[in-house]
N, C-alpha and C positions, 0 to 999 in steps of 0.2 A: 504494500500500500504506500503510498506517495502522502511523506511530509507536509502534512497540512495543517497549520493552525488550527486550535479551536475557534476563533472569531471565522477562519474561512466556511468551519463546520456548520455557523449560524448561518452565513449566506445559503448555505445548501440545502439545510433542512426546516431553519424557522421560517414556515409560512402561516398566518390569519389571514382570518377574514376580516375584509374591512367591511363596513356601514352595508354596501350593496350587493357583502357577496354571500351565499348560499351554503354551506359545506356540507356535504355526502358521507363524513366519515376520515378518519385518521389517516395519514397518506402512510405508503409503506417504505421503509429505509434499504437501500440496496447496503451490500455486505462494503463495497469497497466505492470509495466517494469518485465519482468519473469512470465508473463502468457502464458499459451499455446493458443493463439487464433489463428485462423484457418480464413485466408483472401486469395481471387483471387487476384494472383499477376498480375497486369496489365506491366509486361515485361518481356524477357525472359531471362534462364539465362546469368550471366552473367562470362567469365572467369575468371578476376580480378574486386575485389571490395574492397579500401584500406581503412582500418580502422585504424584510429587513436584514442586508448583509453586510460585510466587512466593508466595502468599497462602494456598495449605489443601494436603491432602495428602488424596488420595483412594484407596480401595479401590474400582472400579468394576466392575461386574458388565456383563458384553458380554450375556450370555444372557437377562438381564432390562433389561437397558437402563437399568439404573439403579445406583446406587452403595450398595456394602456398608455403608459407613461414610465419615465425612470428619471431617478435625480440622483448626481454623484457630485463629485466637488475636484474642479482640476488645480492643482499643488504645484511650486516650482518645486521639481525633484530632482534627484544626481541620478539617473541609469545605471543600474547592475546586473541586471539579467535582460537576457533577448528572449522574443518568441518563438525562435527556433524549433520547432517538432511540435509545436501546441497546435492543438485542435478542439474544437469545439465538443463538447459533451452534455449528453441530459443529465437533467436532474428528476432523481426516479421518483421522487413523489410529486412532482408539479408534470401535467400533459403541455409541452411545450412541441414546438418545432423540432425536424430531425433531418439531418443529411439527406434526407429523401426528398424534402422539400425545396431541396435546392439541386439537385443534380440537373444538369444537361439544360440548364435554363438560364437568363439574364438576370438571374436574381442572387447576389452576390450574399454571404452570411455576413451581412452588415454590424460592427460592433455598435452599441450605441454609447457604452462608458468603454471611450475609446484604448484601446491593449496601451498606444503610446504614452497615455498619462499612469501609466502606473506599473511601470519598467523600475521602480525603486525597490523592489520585492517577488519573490517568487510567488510568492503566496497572491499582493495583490496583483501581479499579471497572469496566472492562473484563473483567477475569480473572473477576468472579462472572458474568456471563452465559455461561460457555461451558458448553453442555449437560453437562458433569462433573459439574457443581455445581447440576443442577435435577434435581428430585423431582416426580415427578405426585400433587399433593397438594392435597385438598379444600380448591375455592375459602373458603369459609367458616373453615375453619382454616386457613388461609394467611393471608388476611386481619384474622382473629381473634386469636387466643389466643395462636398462635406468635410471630403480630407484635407484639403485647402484651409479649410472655417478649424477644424483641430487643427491643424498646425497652430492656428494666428492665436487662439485660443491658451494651449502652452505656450506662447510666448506672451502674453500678457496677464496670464498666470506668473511667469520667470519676474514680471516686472511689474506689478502693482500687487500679487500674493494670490490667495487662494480663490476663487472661483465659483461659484452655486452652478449647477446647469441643470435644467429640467427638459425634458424632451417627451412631447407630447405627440402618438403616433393616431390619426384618422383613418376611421374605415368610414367611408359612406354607403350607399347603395350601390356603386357601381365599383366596389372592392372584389375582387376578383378572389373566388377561392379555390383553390389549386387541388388538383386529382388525389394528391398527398393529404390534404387534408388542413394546412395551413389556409390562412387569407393573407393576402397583400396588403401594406398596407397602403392607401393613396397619396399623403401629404405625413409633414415630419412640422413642427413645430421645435423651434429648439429657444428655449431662455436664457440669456447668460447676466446672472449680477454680481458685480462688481465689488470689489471689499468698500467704496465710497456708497455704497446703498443704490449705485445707480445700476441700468440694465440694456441691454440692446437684445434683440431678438429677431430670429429668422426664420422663413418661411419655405420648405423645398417640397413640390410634388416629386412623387415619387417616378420620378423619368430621365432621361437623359436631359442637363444640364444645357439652358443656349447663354448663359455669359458669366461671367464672374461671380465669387460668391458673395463680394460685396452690391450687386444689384439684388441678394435676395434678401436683403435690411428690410424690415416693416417695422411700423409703430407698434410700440409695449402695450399700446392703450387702447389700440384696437378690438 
Protein backbone atom coordinates (compact mmCIF):
# COMPACT_ATOMS: atom_id res chain seq x y z
CA UNK A 1 0.00 0.00 0.00
CA UNK A 2 1.27 3.43 -0.94
CA UNK A 3 2.24 6.01 1.94
CA UNK A 4 -0.57 8.14 2.47
CA UNK A 5 -1.21 10.55 5.05
CA UNK A 6 -4.14 10.25 7.23
CA UNK A 7 -5.50 13.94 6.32
CA UNK A 8 -5.15 12.27 2.42
CA UNK A 9 -7.26 9.20 4.08
CA UNK A 10 -10.03 12.03 4.88
CA UNK A 11 -10.09 13.28 1.35
CA UNK A 12 -10.84 9.63 0.27
CA UNK A 13 -13.24 8.55 2.54
CA UNK A 14 -15.17 11.56 4.55
CA UNK A 15 -18.01 12.02 2.49
CA UNK A 16 -21.84 13.83 3.90
CA UNK A 17 -24.42 14.89 2.99
CA UNK A 18 -25.18 18.33 2.50
CA UNK A 19 -28.64 20.29 2.88
CA UNK A 20 -29.99 18.67 -0.73
CA UNK A 21 -28.42 15.48 -0.63
CA UNK A 22 -30.31 12.06 -0.04
CA UNK A 23 -28.10 9.14 1.37
CA UNK A 24 -28.94 5.29 0.53
CA UNK A 25 -26.72 3.95 3.12
CA UNK A 26 -22.86 3.76 4.32
CA UNK A 27 -20.52 3.72 1.40
CA UNK A 28 -18.08 0.67 1.39
CA UNK A 29 -14.19 1.15 1.93
CA UNK A 30 -11.85 -0.74 -0.60
CA UNK A 31 -8.84 -2.80 1.09
CA UNK A 32 -6.12 -0.41 -0.46
CA UNK A 33 -6.65 3.46 -1.13
CA UNK A 34 -6.32 3.97 -5.39
CA UNK A 35 -7.36 0.46 -6.27
CA UNK A 36 -9.62 -0.18 -8.95
CA UNK A 37 -12.13 -2.43 -7.15
CA UNK A 38 -15.36 -3.11 -8.42
CA UNK A 39 -18.23 -3.33 -5.45
CA UNK A 40 -22.59 -3.36 -5.74
CA UNK A 41 -23.23 -0.08 -4.40
CA UNK A 42 -26.17 -0.61 -2.14
CA UNK A 43 -27.65 3.16 -2.92
CA UNK A 44 -28.48 5.07 -5.40
CA UNK A 45 -27.07 7.96 -6.95
CA UNK A 46 -26.79 10.49 -5.30
CA UNK A 47 -27.00 14.56 -6.58
CA UNK A 48 -24.61 16.17 -4.00
CA UNK A 49 -22.00 14.29 -1.86
CA UNK A 50 -19.75 16.99 0.04
CA UNK A 51 -16.27 16.13 0.49
CA UNK A 52 -14.01 17.49 2.65
CA UNK A 53 -10.29 16.66 1.92
CA UNK A 54 -6.75 17.53 2.51
CA UNK A 55 -6.33 19.96 -0.49
CA UNK A 56 -10.01 21.09 -2.08
CA UNK A 57 -13.60 20.52 -0.95
CA UNK A 58 -15.91 19.06 -3.32
CA UNK A 59 -19.60 19.03 -4.03
CA UNK A 60 -19.99 15.92 -6.36
CA UNK A 61 -22.79 14.94 -8.20
CA UNK A 62 -23.14 10.71 -8.30
CA UNK A 63 -25.85 11.02 -11.04
CA UNK A 64 -23.65 12.94 -13.48
CA UNK A 65 -20.54 11.71 -12.57
CA UNK A 66 -19.11 14.66 -12.07
CA UNK A 67 -18.65 17.49 -9.51
CA UNK A 68 -21.05 20.51 -8.65
CA UNK A 69 -18.42 22.67 -7.72
CA UNK A 70 -14.92 22.57 -5.91
CA UNK A 71 -12.85 25.06 -3.93
CA UNK A 72 -9.16 24.79 -3.19
CA UNK A 73 -6.72 27.57 -2.33
CA UNK A 74 -3.45 28.12 -4.62
CA UNK A 75 -0.12 28.73 -2.40
CA UNK A 76 3.32 30.00 -3.40
CA UNK A 77 5.06 26.73 -3.05
CA UNK A 78 8.95 25.25 -3.72
CA UNK A 79 8.36 21.89 -6.20
CA UNK A 80 9.56 18.53 -4.87
CA UNK A 81 7.86 15.93 -6.52
CA UNK A 82 6.72 15.52 -10.22
CA UNK A 83 3.75 13.76 -11.64
CA UNK A 84 5.44 11.33 -13.37
CA UNK A 85 3.47 7.66 -13.54
CA UNK A 86 0.35 9.38 -11.61
CA UNK A 87 -2.90 8.50 -12.90
CA UNK A 88 -6.10 9.20 -12.18
CA UNK A 89 -8.18 6.73 -9.69
CA UNK A 90 -11.68 6.10 -8.16
CA UNK A 91 -12.68 6.53 -5.07
CA UNK A 92 -14.66 3.21 -4.00
CA UNK A 93 -17.21 4.79 -2.14
CA UNK A 94 -18.28 7.92 -4.14
CA UNK A 95 -19.86 6.79 -8.16
CA UNK A 96 -17.63 9.08 -9.98
CA UNK A 97 -16.30 9.16 -13.60
CA UNK A 98 -13.81 6.30 -14.82
CA UNK A 99 -11.28 5.83 -17.68
CA UNK A 100 -14.12 4.72 -19.68
CA UNK A 101 -15.58 7.81 -19.91
CA UNK A 102 -12.98 9.33 -21.53
CA UNK A 103 -11.22 6.86 -23.85
CA UNK A 104 -11.10 7.47 -27.61
CA UNK A 105 -12.85 10.95 -27.36
CA UNK A 106 -12.14 14.80 -27.19
CA UNK A 107 -12.74 14.81 -23.73
CA UNK A 108 -9.56 15.31 -21.85
CA UNK A 109 -9.41 14.09 -17.79
CA UNK A 110 -9.47 17.74 -16.90
CA UNK A 111 -7.82 18.50 -13.24
CA UNK A 112 -9.90 21.11 -11.66
CA UNK A 113 -7.56 21.76 -8.27
CA UNK A 114 -4.83 21.84 -10.72
CA UNK A 115 -1.67 18.67 -10.01
CA UNK A 116 0.78 22.08 -10.77
CA UNK A 117 -0.21 23.83 -7.49
CA UNK A 118 0.51 21.37 -5.23
CA UNK A 119 3.94 19.65 -6.44
CA UNK A 120 5.17 20.61 -2.78
CA UNK A 121 4.12 17.07 -1.49
CA UNK A 122 3.54 13.75 -2.47
CA UNK A 123 0.73 13.31 -0.75
CA UNK A 124 -0.81 16.68 -1.89
CA UNK A 125 0.00 15.92 -5.75
CA UNK A 126 -1.49 12.48 -5.34
CA UNK A 127 -4.86 13.89 -3.81
CA UNK A 128 -5.42 16.00 -7.42
CA UNK A 129 -5.68 12.72 -9.51
CA UNK A 130 -8.42 11.16 -7.74
CA UNK A 131 -11.59 11.12 -10.09
CA UNK A 132 -13.29 13.85 -7.50
CA UNK A 133 -11.36 16.32 -8.97
CA UNK A 134 -11.54 15.47 -12.87
CA UNK A 135 -13.96 17.03 -15.24
CA UNK A 136 -14.55 15.61 -18.83
CA UNK A 137 -13.33 18.79 -20.42
CA UNK A 138 -12.37 19.65 -24.03
CA UNK A 139 -8.83 18.52 -24.81
CA UNK A 140 -8.10 21.83 -26.45
CA UNK A 141 -9.37 23.96 -23.40
CA UNK A 142 -7.79 21.94 -21.10
CA UNK A 143 -4.61 22.34 -22.67
CA UNK A 144 -5.33 25.99 -23.69
CA UNK A 145 -6.67 28.61 -22.13
CA UNK A 146 -7.59 27.16 -18.68
CA UNK A 147 -3.90 26.03 -18.42
CA UNK A 148 -2.92 29.41 -19.50
CA UNK A 149 -5.47 31.01 -16.45
CA UNK A 150 -3.34 28.33 -13.91
CA UNK A 151 -0.29 29.36 -14.94
CA UNK A 152 -1.15 33.24 -14.28
CA UNK A 153 -2.95 32.03 -11.28
CA UNK A 154 0.46 30.59 -9.43
CA UNK A 155 2.12 33.36 -10.24
CA UNK A 156 0.00 35.70 -8.48
CA UNK A 157 -0.26 33.33 -5.84
CA UNK A 158 4.18 33.59 -5.82
CA UNK A 159 3.21 37.20 -5.43
CA UNK A 160 0.45 38.61 -3.56
CA UNK A 161 0.01 34.99 -1.31
CA UNK A 162 -2.59 32.58 -1.08
CA UNK A 163 -5.45 32.33 -3.33
CA UNK A 164 -9.56 31.02 -2.70
CA UNK A 165 -10.74 29.41 -6.04
CA UNK A 166 -14.12 28.18 -6.60
CA UNK A 167 -15.08 26.55 -9.72
CA UNK A 168 -18.44 26.00 -10.45
CA UNK A 169 -19.39 23.28 -13.24
CA UNK A 170 -23.04 23.70 -15.43
CA UNK A 171 -25.17 21.16 -16.84
CA UNK A 172 -28.04 22.54 -18.78
CA UNK A 173 -30.55 20.74 -20.88
CA UNK A 174 -28.49 20.31 -23.78
CA UNK A 175 -25.49 18.50 -21.45
CA UNK A 176 -24.73 15.68 -23.26
CA UNK A 177 -24.52 12.29 -21.46
CA UNK A 178 -22.05 9.91 -22.64
CA UNK A 179 -22.77 5.96 -23.57
CA UNK A 180 -20.23 5.44 -20.32
CA UNK A 181 -22.51 6.95 -18.20
CA UNK A 182 -20.98 10.23 -17.28
CA UNK A 183 -22.53 13.89 -18.57
CA UNK A 184 -20.45 16.64 -19.88
CA UNK A 185 -20.31 19.35 -18.60
CA UNK A 186 -21.37 22.68 -20.69
CA UNK A 187 -19.75 25.83 -19.01
CA UNK A 188 -16.97 26.16 -16.15
CA UNK A 189 -17.34 29.14 -13.88
CA UNK A 190 -14.16 29.71 -12.15
CA UNK A 191 -13.79 32.46 -8.86
CA UNK A 192 -10.59 33.68 -7.98
CA UNK A 193 -10.18 36.08 -4.47
CA UNK A 194 -7.50 37.61 -3.64
CA UNK A 195 -5.75 37.96 -0.18
CA UNK A 196 -6.93 42.16 -0.41
CA UNK A 197 -10.62 40.76 -0.35
CA UNK A 198 -10.95 41.45 -3.94
CA UNK A 199 -11.99 38.89 -6.82
CA UNK A 200 -11.87 38.54 -10.71
CA UNK A 201 -13.62 35.78 -12.28
CA UNK A 202 -14.06 33.74 -15.50
CA UNK A 203 -16.26 32.31 -17.64
CA UNK A 204 -15.32 29.15 -20.33
CA UNK A 205 -17.92 26.97 -22.34
CA UNK A 206 -16.94 23.99 -22.42
CA UNK A 207 -15.35 23.90 -26.21
CA UNK A 208 -12.49 24.66 -28.03
CA UNK A 209 -11.13 28.15 -27.01
CA UNK A 210 -11.30 31.40 -30.19
CA UNK A 211 -8.92 33.97 -28.04
CA UNK A 212 -7.07 34.45 -25.01
CA UNK A 213 -7.98 33.65 -21.64
CA UNK A 214 -7.86 37.01 -20.74
CA UNK A 215 -11.11 37.83 -23.03
CA UNK A 216 -12.92 35.23 -20.88
CA UNK A 217 -12.96 38.05 -17.61
CA UNK A 218 -16.73 38.61 -16.70
CA UNK A 219 -18.05 40.76 -13.87
CA UNK A 220 -18.13 39.05 -10.02
CA UNK A 221 -21.51 40.68 -9.81
CA UNK A 222 -23.15 39.24 -12.47
Amino acid sequence: MKKISWCFLVLIFVASCGSTTECFGPPEIPAEVGDEVTVVKDWEPRAEVLVEGSIFTVSYNEVLQQPNWIRYDVRSIEKVVDRDGMQFYKVDSIITSDNDDYYSNPWDRGHLAPAAAFTDSYDNLYATFSFLNCTLQKDQLNRGEWAELETQIREWADELGTLNIEIVLDFNTTATVLPTGATIPVEYWKNIKFPDETSRCFYFPNEDTTANWTEYEISCTD
